[in-house]
Kinemage of the C-alpha trace (Angstrom):
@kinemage 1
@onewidth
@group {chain A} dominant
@subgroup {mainchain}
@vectorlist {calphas} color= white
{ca unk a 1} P -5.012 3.164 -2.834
{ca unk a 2} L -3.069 5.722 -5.050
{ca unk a 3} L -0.487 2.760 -5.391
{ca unk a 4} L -2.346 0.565 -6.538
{ca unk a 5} L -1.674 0.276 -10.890
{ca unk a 6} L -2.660 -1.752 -13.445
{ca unk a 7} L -1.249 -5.246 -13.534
{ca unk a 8} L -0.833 -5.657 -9.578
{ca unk a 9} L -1.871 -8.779 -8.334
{ca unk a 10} L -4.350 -9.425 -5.818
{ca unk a 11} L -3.016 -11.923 -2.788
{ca unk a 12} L -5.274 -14.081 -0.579
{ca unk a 13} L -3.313 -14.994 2.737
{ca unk a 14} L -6.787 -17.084 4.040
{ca unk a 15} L -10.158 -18.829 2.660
{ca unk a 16} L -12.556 -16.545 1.875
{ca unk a 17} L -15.574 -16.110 3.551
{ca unk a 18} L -14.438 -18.328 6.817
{ca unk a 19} L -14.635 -15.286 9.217
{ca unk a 20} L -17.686 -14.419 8.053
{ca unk a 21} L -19.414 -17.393 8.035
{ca unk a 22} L -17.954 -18.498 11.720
{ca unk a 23} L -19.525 -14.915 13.357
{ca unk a 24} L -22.969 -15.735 11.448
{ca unk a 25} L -22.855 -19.144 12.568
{ca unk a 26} L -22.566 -17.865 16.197
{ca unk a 27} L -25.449 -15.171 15.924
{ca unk a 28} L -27.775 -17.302 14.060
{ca unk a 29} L -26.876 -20.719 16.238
{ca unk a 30} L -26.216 -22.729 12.947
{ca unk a 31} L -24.497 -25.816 13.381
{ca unk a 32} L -22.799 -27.549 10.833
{ca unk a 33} L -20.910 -31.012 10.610
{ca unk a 34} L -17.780 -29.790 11.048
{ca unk a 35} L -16.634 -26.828 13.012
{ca unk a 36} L -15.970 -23.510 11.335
{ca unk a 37} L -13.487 -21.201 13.207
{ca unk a 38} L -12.273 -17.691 12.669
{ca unk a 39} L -9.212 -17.110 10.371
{ca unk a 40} L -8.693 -14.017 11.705
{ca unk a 41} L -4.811 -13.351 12.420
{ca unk a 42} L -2.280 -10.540 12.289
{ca unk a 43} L -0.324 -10.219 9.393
{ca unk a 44} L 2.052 -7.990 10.401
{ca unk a 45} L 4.639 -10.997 10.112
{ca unk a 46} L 3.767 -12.082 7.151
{ca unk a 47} L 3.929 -8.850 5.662
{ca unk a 48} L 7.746 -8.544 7.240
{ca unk a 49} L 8.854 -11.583 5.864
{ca unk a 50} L 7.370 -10.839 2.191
{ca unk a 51} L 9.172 -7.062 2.440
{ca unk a 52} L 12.552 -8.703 3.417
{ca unk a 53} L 12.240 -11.125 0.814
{ca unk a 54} L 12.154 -7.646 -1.596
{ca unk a 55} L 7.862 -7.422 -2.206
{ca unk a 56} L 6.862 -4.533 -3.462
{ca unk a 57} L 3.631 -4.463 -1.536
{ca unk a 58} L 1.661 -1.337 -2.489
{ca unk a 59} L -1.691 -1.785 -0.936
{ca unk a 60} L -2.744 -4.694 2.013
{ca unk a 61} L -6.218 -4.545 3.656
{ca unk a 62} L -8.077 -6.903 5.696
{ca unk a 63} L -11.386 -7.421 3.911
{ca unk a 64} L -13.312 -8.859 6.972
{ca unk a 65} L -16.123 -6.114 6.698
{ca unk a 66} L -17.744 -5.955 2.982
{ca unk a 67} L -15.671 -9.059 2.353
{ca unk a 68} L -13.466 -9.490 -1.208
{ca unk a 69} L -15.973 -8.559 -3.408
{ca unk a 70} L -16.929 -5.424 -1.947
{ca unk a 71} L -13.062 -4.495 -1.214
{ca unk a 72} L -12.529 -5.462 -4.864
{ca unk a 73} L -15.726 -3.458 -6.007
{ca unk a 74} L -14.382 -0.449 -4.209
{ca unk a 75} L -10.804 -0.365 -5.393
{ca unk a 76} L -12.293 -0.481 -8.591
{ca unk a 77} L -14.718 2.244 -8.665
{ca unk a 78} L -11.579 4.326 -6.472
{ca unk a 79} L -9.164 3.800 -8.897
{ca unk a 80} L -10.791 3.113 -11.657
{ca unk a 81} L -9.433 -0.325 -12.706
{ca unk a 82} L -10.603 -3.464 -13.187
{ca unk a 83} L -9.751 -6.389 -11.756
């Protein structure tokens, strides 16, 4: 998180919220029209490819628990900037 600095953009590699929603669709039994799957994937590729292309990646986190607000909430109040 000490990386991180002002100006850095923030990268989304998936929809937000589809992880989420797919686990409390299974707990709950909700159905809906069409299905909703888990995005969850490694990235460990992805992140190779975007270093070899010459990214300067200072920070990557999966935000499956708290989801992007709350990993964006607490980058902010760790570093405090704003996004």
């Amino acid at each position: 998180k000490s990386h991180i600095q002002p100006g850095d953009a923030v990268f989304i590699t998936g929809r937000i919220a589809e992880h989420g929603l797919a686990v409390m669709s299974v707990r709950e039994g909700l159905e809906f029209e069409t299905e909703i799957r888990s995005d969850a994937a490694p990235l460990g590729g992805l992140a190779n490819d975007l270093l070899s292309c010459g990214a300067n990646i200072r920070f990557m986190r999966d935000p499956t628990r708290g989801g992007l607000a709350g990993l964006l909430a607490d980058l902010s109040e760790e570093t405090a900037l704003t996004v």
